[in-house]
Phi, psi and omega in degrees: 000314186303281197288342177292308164330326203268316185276339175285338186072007172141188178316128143002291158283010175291178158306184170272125161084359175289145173259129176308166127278012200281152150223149186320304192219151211216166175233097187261156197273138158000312163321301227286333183274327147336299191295311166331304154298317185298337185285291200316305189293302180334302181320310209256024193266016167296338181301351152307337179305327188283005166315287191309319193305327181250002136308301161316355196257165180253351144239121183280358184277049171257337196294327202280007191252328164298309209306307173293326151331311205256338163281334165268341164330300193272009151271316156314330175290298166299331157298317181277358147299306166263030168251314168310327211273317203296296197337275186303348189218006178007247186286005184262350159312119182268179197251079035269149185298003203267359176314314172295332184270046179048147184339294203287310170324299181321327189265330126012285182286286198297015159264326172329310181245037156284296178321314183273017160260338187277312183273348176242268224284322172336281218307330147324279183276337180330301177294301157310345165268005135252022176249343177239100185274346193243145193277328176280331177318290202307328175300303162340277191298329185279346186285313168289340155276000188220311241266307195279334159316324194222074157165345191212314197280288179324322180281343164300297181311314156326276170341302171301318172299332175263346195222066174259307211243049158255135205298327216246101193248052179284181166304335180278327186298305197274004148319272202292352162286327198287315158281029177278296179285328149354272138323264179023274199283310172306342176304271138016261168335323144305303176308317166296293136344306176281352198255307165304289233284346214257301191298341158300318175297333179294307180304260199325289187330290168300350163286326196260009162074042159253166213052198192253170188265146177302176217352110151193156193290357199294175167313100172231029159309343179230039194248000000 
């Protein structure tokens, strides 16, 4: 999808004669930037998943060395990825991105990543996607309402919780308590904020008549 944009110069759908419209830097209303985040958080809301993983090593002290390993890889990924498709398709990304490269790239890719979408994201998300018909909101509100609360908060409480009554209070002990609480507290904060931003991007959305109206069969693959 990523090299298709690119070779096409931009969306699929655009007019004749369309210019990208992306910017660096933008002023988005509170909602709107909340909500932004909340996609970000939504994205990167797998850690829990990293319990299980050093039971499974056959030396787990290996692990904290995959793990930094495989996020920044899959964080490079994810930058050169949205960073080419916005470059090129700026306010015309659709929701799921896979939209802009045209039919046929699309039906491609989603027959590619139907075996992981059939075993993760239905079950998740399926029943709730028709009750939230445009797919990035719904990503809003679950990035925002789940993601730090289940993914980024617990580990902050932890840290504490294991090394609250540890002797050896150096400069590193009180680095990671202050960013323990940090996480917490910015957590929090999130959770609310993004959760006002994502249920307003829902509202406008559906006043302003984009996308599909809730439980009903229509199309919103790309709203």
């Amino acid at each position: 999808m990523t090299i298709a944009v690119g070779v096409q110069d931009g969306p699929s759908t655009a007019p004749d004669g369309w210019v990208s419209d992306y910017k660096i830097v933008n002023s988005p209303s509170f909602a709107d930037g909340v909500s932004a985040i909340s996609t970000l958080i939504f994205a990167c809301s797998a850690t829990p998943g990293y319990f299980s993983i050093p039971a499974e090593m056959r030396d787990p002290r290996y692990f904290t060395r995959a793990a930094v390993i495989s996020q920044f890889i899959s964080t490079l990924i994810y930058l050169a990825i949205g960073i080419v498709v916005y470059y090129y398709c700026g306010s015309m990304v659709a929701s799921p991105a896979l939209g802009p490269a045209g039919h046929l790239i699309k039906r491609i890719s989603y027959g590619v990543a139907l075996p992981g979408l059939l075993a993760s994201t239905t079950i998740f998300l399926h029943y709730p996607s028709n009750g939230i018909p445009i797919f990035g909101d719904l990503v809003f509100l679950i990035g925002a309402l789940l993601g730090f609360l289940l993914a980024y908060q617990p580990a902050g409480c932890m840290w504490l919780y294991d090394n609250s009554k540890s002797h050896e209070r150096n400069w590193k002990w009180v680095t990671l308590a202050c960013w323990s609480v940090f996480i917490i507290v910015v957590g929090s904060f999130m959770t609310v904020a993004g959760t006002y931003g994502s249920i307003v991007s829902i509202i406008d959305a559906l006043s302003s008549g984009q996308g599909t109206k809730p439980w009903t069969c229509a199309d919103n693959s790309n709203s």
